[in-house]
C-alpha positions in Angstrom: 197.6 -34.2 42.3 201.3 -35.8 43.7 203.6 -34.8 41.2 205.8 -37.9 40.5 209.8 -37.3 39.8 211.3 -37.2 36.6 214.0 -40.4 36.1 217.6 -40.0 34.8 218.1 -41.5 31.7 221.7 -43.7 31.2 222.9 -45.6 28.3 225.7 -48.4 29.4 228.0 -48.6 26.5 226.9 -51.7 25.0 223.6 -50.3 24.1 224.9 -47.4 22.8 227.0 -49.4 20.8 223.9 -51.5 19.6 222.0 -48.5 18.9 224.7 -47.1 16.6 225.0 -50.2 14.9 221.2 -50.3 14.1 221.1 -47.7 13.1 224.3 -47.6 10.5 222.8 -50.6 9.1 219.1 -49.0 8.6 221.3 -45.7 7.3 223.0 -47.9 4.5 219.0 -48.7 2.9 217.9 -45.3 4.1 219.0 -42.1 5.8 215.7 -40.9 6.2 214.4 -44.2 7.7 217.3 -44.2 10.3 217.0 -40.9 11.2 213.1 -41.7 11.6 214.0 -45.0 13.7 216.2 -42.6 15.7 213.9 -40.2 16.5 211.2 -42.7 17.3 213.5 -44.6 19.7 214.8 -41.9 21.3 211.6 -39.9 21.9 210.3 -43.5 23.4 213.0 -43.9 25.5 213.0 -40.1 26.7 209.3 -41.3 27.7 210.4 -43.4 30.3 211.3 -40.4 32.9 207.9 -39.5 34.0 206.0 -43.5 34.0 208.7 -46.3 33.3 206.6 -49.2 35.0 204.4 -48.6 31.6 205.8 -51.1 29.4 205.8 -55.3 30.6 208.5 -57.4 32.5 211.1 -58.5 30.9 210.4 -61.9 30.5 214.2 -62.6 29.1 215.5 -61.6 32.3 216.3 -64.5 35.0 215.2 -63.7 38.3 213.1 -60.5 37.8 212.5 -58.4 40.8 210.6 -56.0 38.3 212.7 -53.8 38.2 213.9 -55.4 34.2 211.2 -54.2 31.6 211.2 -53.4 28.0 209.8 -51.9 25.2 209.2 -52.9 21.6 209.7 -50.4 19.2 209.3 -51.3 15.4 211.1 -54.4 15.4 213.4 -53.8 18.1 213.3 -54.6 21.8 215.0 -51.7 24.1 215.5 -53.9 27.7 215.8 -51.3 30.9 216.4 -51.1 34.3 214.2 -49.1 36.9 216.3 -47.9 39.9 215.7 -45.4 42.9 216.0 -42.1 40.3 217.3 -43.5 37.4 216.4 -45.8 34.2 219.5 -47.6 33.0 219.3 -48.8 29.3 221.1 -52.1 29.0 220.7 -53.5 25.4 218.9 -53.1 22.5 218.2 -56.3 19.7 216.4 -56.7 16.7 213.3 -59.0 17.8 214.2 -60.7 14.6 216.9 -62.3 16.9 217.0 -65.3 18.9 215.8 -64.5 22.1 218.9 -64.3 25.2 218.0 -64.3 28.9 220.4 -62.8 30.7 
């Protein structure tokens, strides 16, 4: 069996910023729901290193190459980048939200 290589994962700031903010606003209801949302998100996330081509296209992303895809997770939508050896993280929003193509 080819073993496939593992994927760096990086955050640009504005999703870590995003991700802070939801999850200060799910910690004001609930500590133990954002520490849950946390956990979910980043195990998910942490996922991505061994098979990031798992999760669909991003449709929201103008000119696609395939390299953009995402993942829902509870009601959030985590958009990523696929490079050479790396996954780049470039925003997370609630799917609540009005959809942005960028």
């Amino acid at each position: 069996m080819v073993e496939r290589p593992e994927y760096e994962i990086l955050w640009n700031a504005p999703s870590k910023r995003q991700l802070r903010n939801i999850y200060n606003y799910i910690q004001e209801q609930s500590t133990q729901n954002a520490n849950s949302f946390l956990d979910k998100i980043l195990d998910t996330i942490d996922g991505l290193r061994i098979n990031p081509e798992r999760y669909g296209l991003d449709k929201y992303k103008r000119n696609n190459d395939g390299s953009y895809r995402y993942i829902e997770i509870y009601r959030y939508r985590v958009a990523y980048r696929i490079y050479k050896n790396e996954i780049r993280i470039l925003r997370i929003r609630s799917t609540d939200q009005e959809p942005l193509e960028y």
